[in-house]
VMD Tcl script that builds the backbone (N, CA, C; Angstrom):
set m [mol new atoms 261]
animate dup $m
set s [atomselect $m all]
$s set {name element resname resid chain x y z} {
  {N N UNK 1 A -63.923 9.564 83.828}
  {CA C UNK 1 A -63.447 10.851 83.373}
  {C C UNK 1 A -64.498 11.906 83.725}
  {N N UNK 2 A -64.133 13.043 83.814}
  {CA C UNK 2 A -64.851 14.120 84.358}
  {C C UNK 2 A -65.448 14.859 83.414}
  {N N UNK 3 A -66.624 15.740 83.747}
  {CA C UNK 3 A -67.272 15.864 82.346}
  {C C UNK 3 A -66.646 17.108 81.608}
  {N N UNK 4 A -65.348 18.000 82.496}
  {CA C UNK 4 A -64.566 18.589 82.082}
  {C C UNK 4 A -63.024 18.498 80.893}
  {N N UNK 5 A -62.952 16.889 81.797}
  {CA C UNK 5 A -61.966 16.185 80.753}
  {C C UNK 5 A -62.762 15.426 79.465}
  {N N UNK 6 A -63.913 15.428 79.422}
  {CA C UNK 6 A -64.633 14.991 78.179}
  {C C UNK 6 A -64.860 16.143 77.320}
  {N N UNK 7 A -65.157 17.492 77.733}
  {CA C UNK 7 A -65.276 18.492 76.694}
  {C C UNK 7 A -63.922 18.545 76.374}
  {N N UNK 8 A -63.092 18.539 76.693}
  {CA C UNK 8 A -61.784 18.878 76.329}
  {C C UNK 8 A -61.118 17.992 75.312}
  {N N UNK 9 A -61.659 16.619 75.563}
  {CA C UNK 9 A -61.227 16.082 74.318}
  {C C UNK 9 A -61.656 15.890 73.322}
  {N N UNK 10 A -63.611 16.340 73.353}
  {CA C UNK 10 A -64.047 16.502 72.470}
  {C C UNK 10 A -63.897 17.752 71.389}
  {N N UNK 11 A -63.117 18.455 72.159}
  {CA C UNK 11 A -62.718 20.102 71.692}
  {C C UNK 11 A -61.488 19.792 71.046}
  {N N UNK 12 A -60.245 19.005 71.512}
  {CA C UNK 12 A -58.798 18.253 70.814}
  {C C UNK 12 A -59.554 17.397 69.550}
  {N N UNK 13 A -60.449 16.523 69.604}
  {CA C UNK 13 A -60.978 15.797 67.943}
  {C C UNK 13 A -61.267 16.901 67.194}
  {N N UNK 14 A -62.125 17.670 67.588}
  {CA C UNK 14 A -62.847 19.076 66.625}
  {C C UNK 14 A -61.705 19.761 66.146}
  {N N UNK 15 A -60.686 20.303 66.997}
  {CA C UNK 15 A -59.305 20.945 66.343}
  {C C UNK 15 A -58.593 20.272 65.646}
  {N N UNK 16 A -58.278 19.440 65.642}
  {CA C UNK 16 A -57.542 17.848 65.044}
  {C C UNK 16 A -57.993 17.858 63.397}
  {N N UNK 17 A -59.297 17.733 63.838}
  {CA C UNK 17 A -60.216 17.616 61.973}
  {C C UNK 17 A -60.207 19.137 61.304}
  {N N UNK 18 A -60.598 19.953 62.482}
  {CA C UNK 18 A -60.384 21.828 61.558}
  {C C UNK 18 A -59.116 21.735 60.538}
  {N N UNK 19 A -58.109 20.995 61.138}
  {CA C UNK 19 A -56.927 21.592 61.162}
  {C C UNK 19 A -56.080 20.762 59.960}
  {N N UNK 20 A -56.845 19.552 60.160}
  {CA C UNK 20 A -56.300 18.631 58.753}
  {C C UNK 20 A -57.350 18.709 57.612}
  {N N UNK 21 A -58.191 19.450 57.510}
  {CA C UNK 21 A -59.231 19.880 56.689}
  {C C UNK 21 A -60.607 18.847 56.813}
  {N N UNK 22 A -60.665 18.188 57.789}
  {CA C UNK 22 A -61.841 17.365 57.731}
  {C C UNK 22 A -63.555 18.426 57.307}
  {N N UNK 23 A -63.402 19.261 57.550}
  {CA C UNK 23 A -64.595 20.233 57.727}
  {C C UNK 23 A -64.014 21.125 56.511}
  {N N UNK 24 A -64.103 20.801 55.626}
  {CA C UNK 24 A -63.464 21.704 54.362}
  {C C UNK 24 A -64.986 22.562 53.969}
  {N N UNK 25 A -65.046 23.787 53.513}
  {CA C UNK 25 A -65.852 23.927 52.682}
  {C C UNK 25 A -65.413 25.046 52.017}
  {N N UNK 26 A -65.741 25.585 50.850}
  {CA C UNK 26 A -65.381 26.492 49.495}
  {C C UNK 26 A -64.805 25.891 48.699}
  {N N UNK 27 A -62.965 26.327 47.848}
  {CA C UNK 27 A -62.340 25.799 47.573}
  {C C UNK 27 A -62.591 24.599 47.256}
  {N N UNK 28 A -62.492 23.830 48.114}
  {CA C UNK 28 A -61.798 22.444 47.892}
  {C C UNK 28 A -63.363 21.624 47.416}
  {N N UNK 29 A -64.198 22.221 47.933}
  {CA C UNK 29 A -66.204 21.416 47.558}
  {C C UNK 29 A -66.094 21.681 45.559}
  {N N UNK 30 A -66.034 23.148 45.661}
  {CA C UNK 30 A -66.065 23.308 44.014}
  {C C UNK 30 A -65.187 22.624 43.230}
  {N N UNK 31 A -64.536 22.526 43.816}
  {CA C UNK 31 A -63.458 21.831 42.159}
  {C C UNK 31 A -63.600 20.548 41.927}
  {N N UNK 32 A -64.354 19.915 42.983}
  {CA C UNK 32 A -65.332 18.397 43.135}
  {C C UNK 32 A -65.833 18.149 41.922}
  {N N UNK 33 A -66.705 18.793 41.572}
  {CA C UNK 33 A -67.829 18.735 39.926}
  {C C UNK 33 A -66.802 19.048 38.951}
  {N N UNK 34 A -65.630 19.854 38.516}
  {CA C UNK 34 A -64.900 20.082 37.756}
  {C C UNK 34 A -64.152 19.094 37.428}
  {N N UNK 35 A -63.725 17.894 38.239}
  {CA C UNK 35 A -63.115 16.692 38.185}
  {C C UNK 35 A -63.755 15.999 37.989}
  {N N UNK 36 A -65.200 15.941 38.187}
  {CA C UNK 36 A -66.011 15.296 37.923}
  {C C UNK 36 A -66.766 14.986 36.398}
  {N N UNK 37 A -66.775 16.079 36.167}
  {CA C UNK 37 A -67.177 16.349 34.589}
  {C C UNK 37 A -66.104 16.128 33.727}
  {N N UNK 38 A -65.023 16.701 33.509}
  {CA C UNK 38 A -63.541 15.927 33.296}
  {C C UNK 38 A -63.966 14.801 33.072}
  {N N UNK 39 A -63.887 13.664 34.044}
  {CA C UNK 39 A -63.791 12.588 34.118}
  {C C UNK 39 A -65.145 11.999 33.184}
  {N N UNK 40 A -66.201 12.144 33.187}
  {CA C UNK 40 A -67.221 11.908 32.112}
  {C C UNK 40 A -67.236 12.158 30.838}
  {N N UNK 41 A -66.296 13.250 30.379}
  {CA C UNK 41 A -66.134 13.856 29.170}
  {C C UNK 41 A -64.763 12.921 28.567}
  {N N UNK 42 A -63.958 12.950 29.333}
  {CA C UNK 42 A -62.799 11.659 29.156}
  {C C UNK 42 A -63.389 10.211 28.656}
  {N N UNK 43 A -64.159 10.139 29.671}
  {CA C UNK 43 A -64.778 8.376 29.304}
  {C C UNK 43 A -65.504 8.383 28.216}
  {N N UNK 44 A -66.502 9.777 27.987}
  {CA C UNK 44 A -67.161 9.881 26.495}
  {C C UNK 44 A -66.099 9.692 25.195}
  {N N UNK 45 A -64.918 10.192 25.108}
  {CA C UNK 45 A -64.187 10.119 24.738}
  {C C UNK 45 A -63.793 8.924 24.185}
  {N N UNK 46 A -63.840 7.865 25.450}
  {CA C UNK 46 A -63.188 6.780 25.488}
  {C C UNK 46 A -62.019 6.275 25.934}
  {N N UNK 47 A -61.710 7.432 27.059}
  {CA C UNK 47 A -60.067 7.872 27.177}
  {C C UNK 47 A -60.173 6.326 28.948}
  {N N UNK 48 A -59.417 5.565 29.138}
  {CA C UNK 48 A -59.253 5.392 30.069}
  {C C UNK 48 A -57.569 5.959 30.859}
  {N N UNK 49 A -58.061 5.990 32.691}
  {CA C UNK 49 A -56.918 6.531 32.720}
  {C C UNK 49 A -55.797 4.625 33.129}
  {N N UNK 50 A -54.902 5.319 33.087}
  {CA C UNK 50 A -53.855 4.503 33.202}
  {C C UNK 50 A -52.483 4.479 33.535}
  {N N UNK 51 A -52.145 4.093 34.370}
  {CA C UNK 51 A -50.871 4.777 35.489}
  {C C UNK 51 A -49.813 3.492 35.393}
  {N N UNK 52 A -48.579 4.460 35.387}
  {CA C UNK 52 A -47.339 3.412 35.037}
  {C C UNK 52 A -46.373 4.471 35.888}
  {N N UNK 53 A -45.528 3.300 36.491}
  {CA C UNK 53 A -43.948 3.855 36.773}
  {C C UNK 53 A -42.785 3.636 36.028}
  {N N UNK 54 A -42.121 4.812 35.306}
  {CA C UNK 54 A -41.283 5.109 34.179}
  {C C UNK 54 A -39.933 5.696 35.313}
  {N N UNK 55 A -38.977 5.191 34.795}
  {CA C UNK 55 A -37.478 6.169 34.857}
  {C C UNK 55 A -37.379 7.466 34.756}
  {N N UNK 56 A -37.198 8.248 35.646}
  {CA C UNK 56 A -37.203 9.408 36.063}
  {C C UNK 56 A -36.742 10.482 34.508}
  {N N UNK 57 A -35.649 9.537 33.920}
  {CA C UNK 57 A -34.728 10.229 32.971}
  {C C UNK 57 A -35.835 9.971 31.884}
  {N N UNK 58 A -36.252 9.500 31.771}
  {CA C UNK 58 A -37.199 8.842 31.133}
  {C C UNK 58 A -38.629 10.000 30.521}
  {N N UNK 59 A -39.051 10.294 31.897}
  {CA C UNK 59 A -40.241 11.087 32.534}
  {C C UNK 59 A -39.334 12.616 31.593}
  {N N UNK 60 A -38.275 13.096 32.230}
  {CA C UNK 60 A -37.807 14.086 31.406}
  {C C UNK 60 A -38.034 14.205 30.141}
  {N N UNK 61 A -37.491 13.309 29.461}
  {CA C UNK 61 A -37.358 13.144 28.253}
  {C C UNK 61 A -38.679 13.468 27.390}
  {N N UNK 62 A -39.651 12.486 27.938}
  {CA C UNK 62 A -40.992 12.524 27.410}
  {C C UNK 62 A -41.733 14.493 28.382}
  {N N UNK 63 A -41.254 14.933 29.110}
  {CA C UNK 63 A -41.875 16.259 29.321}
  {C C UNK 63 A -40.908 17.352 28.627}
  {N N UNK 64 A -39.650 17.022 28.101}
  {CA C UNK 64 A -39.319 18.080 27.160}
  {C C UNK 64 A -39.719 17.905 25.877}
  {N N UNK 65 A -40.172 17.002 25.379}
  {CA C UNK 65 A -40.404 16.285 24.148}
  {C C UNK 65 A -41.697 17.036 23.907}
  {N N UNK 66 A -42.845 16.438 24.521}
  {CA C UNK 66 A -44.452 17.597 25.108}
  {C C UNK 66 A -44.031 18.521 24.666}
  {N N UNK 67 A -43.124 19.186 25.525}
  {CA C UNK 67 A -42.763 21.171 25.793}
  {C C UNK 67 A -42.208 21.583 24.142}
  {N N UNK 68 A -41.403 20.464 23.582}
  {CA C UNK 68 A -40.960 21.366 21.937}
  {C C UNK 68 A -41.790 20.847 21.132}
  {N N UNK 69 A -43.251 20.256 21.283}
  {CA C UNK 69 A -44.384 19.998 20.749}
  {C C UNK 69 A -45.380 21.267 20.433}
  {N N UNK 70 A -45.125 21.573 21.849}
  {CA C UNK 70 A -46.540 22.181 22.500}
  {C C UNK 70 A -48.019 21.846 22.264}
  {N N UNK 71 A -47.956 20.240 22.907}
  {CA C UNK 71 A -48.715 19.131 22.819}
  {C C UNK 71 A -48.684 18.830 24.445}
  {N N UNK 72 A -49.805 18.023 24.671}
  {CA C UNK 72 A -50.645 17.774 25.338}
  {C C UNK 72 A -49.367 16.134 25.796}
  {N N UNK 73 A -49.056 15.630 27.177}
  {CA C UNK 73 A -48.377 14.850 27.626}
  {C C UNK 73 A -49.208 13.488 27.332}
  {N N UNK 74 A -50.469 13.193 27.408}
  {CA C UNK 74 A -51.250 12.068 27.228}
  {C C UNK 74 A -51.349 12.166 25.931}
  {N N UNK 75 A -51.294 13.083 25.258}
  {CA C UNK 75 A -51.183 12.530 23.405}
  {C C UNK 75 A -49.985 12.505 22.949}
  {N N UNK 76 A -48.986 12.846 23.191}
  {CA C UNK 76 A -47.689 12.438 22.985}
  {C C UNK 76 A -46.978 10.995 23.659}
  {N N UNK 77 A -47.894 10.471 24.875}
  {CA C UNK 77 A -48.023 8.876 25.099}
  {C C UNK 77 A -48.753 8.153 24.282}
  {N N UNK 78 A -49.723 8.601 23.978}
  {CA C UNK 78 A -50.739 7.766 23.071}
  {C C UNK 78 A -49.871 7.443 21.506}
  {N N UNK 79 A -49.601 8.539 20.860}
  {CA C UNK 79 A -48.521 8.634 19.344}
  {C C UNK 79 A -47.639 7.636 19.917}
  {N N UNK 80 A -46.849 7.850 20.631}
  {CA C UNK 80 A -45.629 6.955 20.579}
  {C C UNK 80 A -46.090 5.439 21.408}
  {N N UNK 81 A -46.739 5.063 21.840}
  {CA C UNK 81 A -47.143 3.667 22.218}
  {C C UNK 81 A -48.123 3.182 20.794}
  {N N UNK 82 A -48.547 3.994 20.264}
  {CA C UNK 82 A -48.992 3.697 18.797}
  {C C UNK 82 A -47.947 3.227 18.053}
  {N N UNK 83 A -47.441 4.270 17.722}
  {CA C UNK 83 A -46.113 3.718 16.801}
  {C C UNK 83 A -44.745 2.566 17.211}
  {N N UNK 84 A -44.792 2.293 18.780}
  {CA C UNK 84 A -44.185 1.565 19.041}
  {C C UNK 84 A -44.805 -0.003 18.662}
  {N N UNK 85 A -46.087 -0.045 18.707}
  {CA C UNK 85 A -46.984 -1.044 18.604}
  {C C UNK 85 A -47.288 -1.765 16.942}
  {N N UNK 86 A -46.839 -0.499 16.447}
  {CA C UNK 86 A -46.798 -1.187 14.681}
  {C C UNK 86 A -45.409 -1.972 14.454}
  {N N UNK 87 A -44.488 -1.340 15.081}
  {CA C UNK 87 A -43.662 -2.144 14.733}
  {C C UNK 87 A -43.358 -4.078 15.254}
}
mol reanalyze $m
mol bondsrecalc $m
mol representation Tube
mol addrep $m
């Protein structure tokens, strides 16, 4: 390859990564530590996270339920897997 067709594709990788954000910086660097601290203040807590797939109708139910709370979606899981659990 020619050393013309080598800049050129080294110039197609460089646009490639600009362009899918490989070279990010502002935005997307800061909110790094904000998730980060989150996540330490959670575990101080004692909170682990924990991911499930629920029925869509389901998912509704429990985000209108939240909304005529005006409560927090992970403590309105926590109450009711509590109370499901006494019984």
């Amino acid at each position: 390859m020619k050393k013309t067709g080598l800049a050129k594709s080294d110039a197609k990788k460089l646009m490639g990564k600009m362009a899918t954000g490989g070279a990010s910086f502002g935005a997307a660097d800061a909110a790094a530590p904000d998730r980060r601290e989150q996540r330490d203040k959670e575990r101080a807590l004692g909170l682990v996270p924990f991911a499930v797939k629920l029925n869509g109708d389901l998912v509704r139910q429990l985000q209108s339920l939240a909304q005529e709370r005006g409560g927090d979606m992970n403590a309105l899981v926590a109450e009711l897997l509590a109370k499901g659990m006494q019984d």
